[in-house]
C-alpha positions in Angstrom: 66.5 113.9 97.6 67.0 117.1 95.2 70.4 118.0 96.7 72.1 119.2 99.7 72.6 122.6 100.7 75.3 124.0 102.2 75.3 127.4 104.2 77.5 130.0 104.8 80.4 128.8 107.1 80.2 126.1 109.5 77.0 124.4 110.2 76.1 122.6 106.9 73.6 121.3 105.0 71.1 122.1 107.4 68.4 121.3 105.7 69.5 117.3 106.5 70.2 118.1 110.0 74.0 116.9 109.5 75.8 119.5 111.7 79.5 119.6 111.8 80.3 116.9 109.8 78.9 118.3 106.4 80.2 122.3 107.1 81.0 124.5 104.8 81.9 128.3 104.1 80.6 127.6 100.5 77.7 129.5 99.2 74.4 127.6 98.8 74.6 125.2 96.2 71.2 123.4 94.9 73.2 120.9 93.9 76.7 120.5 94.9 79.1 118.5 92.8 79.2 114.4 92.8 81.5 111.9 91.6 81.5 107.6 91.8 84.3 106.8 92.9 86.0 103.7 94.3 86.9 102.7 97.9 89.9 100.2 97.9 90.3 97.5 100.8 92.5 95.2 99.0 95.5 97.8 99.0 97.2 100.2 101.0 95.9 103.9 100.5 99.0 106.9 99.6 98.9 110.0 99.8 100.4 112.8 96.9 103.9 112.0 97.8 103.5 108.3 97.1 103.7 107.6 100.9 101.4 104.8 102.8 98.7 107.1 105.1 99.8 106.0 108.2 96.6 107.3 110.4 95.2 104.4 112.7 92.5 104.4 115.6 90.7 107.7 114.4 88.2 108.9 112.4 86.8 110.3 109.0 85.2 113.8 108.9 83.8 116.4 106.3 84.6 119.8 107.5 84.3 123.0 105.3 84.1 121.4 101.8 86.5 119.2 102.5 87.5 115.2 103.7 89.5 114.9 106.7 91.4 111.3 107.8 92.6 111.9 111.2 94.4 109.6 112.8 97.6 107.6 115.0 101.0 106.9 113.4 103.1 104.1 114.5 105.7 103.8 111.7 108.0 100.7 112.4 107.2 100.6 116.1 104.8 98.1 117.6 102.6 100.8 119.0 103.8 101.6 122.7 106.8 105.0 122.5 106.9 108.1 122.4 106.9 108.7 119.3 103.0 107.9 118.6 102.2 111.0 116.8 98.4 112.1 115.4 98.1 112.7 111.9 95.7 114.8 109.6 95.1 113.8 105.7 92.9 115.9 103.4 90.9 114.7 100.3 88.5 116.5 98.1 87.1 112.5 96.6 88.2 110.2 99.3 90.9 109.0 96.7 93.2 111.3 96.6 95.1 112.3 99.7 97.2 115.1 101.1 99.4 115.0 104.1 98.2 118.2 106.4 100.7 117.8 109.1 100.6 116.7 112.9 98.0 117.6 115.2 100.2 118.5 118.8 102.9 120.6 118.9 105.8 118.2 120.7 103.3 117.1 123.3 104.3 116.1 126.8 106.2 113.2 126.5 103.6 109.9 126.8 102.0 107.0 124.7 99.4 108.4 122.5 96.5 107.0 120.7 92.5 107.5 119.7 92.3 111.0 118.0 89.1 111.7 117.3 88.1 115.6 115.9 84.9 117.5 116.0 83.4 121.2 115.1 82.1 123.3 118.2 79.2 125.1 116.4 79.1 127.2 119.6 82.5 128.6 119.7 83.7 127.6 115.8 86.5 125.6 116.7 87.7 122.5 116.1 88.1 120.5 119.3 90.7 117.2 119.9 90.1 115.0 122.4 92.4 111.6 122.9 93.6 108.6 125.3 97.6 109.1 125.9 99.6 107.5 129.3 102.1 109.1 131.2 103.4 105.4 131.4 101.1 102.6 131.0 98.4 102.1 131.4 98.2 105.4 133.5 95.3 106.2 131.1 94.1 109.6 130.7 92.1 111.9 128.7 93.6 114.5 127.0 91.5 117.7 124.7 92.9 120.5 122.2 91.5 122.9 120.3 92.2 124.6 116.8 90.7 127.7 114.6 91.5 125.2 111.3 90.7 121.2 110.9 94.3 120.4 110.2 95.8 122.1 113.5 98.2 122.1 115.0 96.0 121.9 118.0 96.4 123.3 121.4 96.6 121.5 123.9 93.8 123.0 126.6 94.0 119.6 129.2 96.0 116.6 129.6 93.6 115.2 132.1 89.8 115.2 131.8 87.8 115.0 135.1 85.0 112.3 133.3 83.8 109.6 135.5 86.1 107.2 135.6 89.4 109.7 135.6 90.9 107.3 138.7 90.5 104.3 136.9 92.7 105.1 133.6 90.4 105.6 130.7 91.0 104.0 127.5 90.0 104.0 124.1 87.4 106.9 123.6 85.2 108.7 120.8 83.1 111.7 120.0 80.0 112.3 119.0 77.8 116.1 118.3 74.0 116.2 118.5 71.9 117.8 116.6 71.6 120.4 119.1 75.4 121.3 119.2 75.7 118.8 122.4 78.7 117.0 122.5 79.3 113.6 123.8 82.3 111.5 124.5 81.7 107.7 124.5 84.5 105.7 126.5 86.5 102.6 128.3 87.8 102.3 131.5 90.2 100.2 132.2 90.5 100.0 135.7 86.7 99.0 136.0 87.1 96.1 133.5 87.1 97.8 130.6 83.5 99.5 131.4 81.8 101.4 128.6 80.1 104.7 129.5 79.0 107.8 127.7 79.5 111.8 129.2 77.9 114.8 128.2 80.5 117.5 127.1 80.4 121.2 128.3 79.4 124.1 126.3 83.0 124.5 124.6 83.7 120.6 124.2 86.5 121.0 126.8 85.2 118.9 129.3 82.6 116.8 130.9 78.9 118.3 132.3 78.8 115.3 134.9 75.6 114.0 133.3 77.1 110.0 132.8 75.5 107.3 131.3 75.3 103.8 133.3 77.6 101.8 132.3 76.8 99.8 128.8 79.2 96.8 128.6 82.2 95.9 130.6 85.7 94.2 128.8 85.2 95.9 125.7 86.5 99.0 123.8 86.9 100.8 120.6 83.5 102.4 120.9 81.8 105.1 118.3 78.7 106.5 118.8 75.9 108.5 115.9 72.6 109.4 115.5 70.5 108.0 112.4 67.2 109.8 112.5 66.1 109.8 115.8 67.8 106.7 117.1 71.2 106.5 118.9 73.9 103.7 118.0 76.7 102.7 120.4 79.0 100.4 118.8 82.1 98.4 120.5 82.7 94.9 121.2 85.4 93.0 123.3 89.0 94.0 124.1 91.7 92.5 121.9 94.8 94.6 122.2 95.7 95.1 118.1 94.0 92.4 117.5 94.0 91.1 114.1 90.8 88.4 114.8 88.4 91.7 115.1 86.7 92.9 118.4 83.1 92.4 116.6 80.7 95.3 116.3 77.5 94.8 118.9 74.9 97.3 118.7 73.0 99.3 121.5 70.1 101.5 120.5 68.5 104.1 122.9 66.4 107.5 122.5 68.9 109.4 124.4 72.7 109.2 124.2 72.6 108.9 128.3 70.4 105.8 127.6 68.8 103.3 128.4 70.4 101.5 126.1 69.8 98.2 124.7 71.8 95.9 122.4 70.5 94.6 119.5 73.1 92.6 116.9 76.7 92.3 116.6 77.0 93.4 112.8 80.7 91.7 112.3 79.8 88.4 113.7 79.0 85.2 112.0 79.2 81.9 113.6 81.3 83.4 116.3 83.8 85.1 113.7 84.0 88.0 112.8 82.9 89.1 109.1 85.5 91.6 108.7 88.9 91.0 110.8 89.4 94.7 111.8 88.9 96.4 115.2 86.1 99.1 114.9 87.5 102.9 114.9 84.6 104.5 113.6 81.3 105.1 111.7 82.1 107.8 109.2 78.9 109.8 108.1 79.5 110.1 104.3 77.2 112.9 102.4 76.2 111.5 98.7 73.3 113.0 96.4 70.8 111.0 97.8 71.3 111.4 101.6 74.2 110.2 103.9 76.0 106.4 104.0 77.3 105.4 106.9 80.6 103.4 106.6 82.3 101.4 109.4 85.9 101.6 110.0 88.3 99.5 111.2 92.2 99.0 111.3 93.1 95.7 109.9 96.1 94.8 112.6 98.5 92.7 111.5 98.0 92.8 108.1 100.7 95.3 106.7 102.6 93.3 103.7 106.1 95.1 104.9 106.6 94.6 108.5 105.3 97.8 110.0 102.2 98.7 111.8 102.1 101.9 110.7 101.4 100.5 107.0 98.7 98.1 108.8 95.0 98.0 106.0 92.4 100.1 107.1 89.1 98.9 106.2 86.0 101.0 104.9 82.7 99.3 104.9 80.1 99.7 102.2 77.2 101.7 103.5 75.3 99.9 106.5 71.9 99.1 105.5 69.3 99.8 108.1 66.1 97.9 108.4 62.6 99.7 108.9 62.9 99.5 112.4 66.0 101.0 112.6 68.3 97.7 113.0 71.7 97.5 111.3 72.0 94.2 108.9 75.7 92.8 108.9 78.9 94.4 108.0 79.7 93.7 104.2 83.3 92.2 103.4 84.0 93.7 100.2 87.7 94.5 98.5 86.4 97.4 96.9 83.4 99.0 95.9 82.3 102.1 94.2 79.8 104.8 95.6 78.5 108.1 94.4 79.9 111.0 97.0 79.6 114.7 97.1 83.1 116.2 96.0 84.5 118.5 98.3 86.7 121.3 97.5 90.3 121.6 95.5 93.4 120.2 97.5 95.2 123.2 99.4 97.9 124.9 98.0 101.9 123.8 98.5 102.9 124.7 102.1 105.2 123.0 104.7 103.1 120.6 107.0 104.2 120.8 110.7 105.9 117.8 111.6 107.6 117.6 115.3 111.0 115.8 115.4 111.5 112.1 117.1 112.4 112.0 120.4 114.7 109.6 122.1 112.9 106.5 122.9 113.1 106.4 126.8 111.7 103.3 128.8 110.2 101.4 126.0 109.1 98.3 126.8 110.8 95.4 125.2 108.0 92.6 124.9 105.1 93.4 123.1 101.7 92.8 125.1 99.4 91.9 122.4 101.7 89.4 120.4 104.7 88.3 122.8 107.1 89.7 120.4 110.7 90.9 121.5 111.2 94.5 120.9 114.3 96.7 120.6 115.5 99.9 121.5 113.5 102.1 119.2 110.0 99.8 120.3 110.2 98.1 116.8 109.5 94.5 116.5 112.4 91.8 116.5 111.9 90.1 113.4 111.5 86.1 114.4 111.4 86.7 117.5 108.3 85.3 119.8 108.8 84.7 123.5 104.8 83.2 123.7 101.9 82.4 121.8 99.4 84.9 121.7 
């Protein structure tokens, strides 16, 4: 397609109507650099220090020349203290990663999960929103905002007004239009899991009160993007780090708001899923002859070592799309190789901002998802199952 072109600041490659996610303060390029490189499934990703990324339940994003992997760490723990922390990691080739630092400053003390980072090109920030619980499941909806990609970020609310505030939201996503819009795609727990989409406010801080109906009901994980001029709402059904995959059904509409219909489940077969991951996102990659879209999803359970924070992630090939704007079936693939755009040199040596632990206080000692025991620190008794999940 001859190229992309980037512009001056934020608001890239305009010409391909890609909007925050392609960005850059470079100057125009006719043809920016490309490399093939290879995306690895079969093995754990590190970043420069030789440490496992630990980044779950988040997304990938392309802001100012430059890969961004943001995400939740869990370390040793089974997922449910305190001391869930979000994560940034930075790549110039999706290969080679740098640890950024943590997102929140020592945020009020809850269970956090579901980062998810876009670019306001109406203010120029970078705006946070995420699912964290007082206590669970006292869902709520938290936003932040940052002049810089990598934060820290501050926090502006710890509880969004969107529809279903009094019902204890759960796992959420963002998406921007075309037209700067922002949406937030969402569960609800207290209403069976329900999946609805809100229109965001001029500054990304809130909701407008425009709601969609609701899509689906006991399901979660949702992500939502625009191909052309159709919208895609992917989640499937609730499985609480489940290893077995929550499946990837796809709803189409004209409008974010809807109607929407669904059309496949692209990580189904038979009644099993193609990939065993839980969906966190669809990652809008730029390469020289347009964008590939790749779904991700956090492989639970399948850490080699013991801990989930050291669980797979896996990165899809791109999706294909049919002529009538359909998406064909995830592709299970170890590895496989594509030809991106190259983003910018890694950043120079600094000191990452990392908040210290905190005492674990109230952790609950039998893990919902797997029956496990748990000890003090919310880490899994080795051996130990008190049912069968």
């Amino acid at each position: 397609m001859g190229g992309y072109h980037r512009t001056m600041g934020p608001g890239g490659f305009l010409a391909l109507c890609l909007m925050l996610f392609l960005h850059s303060p470079l100057a125009l390029a006719a043809e920016p650099p490309s490399r093939v490189v290879t995306i690895r499934n079969n093995v754990p990703r590190h970043d420069s220090q030789g440490h496992i990324i630990d980044a779950h339940d988040g997304c990938l994003q392309f802001f100012n020349g430059r890969y961004y992997l943001y995400g939740t760490a869990y370390g040793k723990t089974a997922g449910y203290t305190i001391n869930n922390r979000f994560r940034v990691y930075s790549s110039a080739d999706l290969v080679h990663w740098y640890f950024e630092g943590e997102l929140l400053r020592s945020p009020p003390d809850g269970i956090y999960y579901r980062p998810y980072v876009v670019f306001n090109p109406h203010t120029r920030r970078y705006v946070l929103w995420y699912n964290w619980y007082p206590k669970l499941w006292d869902g709520r909806v938290g936003v932040a905002v940052s002049n810089t990609p990598d934060g820290p970020f501050r926090i502006v609310q710890t509880r969004v007004p969107v529809d279903g505030a009094d019902q204890h939201p759960g796992d959420g996503s963002l998406f921007v239009d075309r037209d700067g819009t922002g949406y937030f795609i969402y569960s609800t727990i207290g209403q069976d899991h329900a999946i609805r989409i809100e229109q965001l406010n001029a500054d990304f801080t809130s909701v407008t009160g425009r709601v969609s109906p609701i899509l689906a009901r006991q399901c979660e994980a949702p992500a939502l993007f625009r191909r052309a001029d159709t919208y895609y709402a992917l989640f499937d059904h609730t499985c609480c780090f489940c290893q077995q995959g929550s499946g990837a059904r796809v709803l189409v509409a004209s409008h974010p708001l809807g109607p929407w219909r669904q059309v496949a489940n692209i990580n189904d077969f038979d009644g099993r899923p193609i990939v065993s991951g839980q969906q966190t996102f669809v990652a809008q990659i730029p390469t020289p002859d347009g964008i590939a879209y790749a779904w991700m999803a956090d492989r639970w359970d399948s850490r080699p070592d013991g801990w989930k924070g050291h669980d797979f992630q896996y990165w899809s090939p791109p999706l294909r799309f049919t002529a009538d704007g359909s998406i064909l079936p995830i592709q299970n693939e170890p590895s496989w190789k594509l030809d991106i755009i190259t983003g910018s040199p890694p950043p120079p040596i600094r000191h990452p901002y990392v908040w210290p632990a905190k005492p674990v206080v109230g952790t609950i000692r039998i893990d919902p998802c797997y029956g496990t025991l748990l000890n003090a620190k919310g880490e899994p008794v080795s051996g130990v199952t008190t049912h069968t999940k």
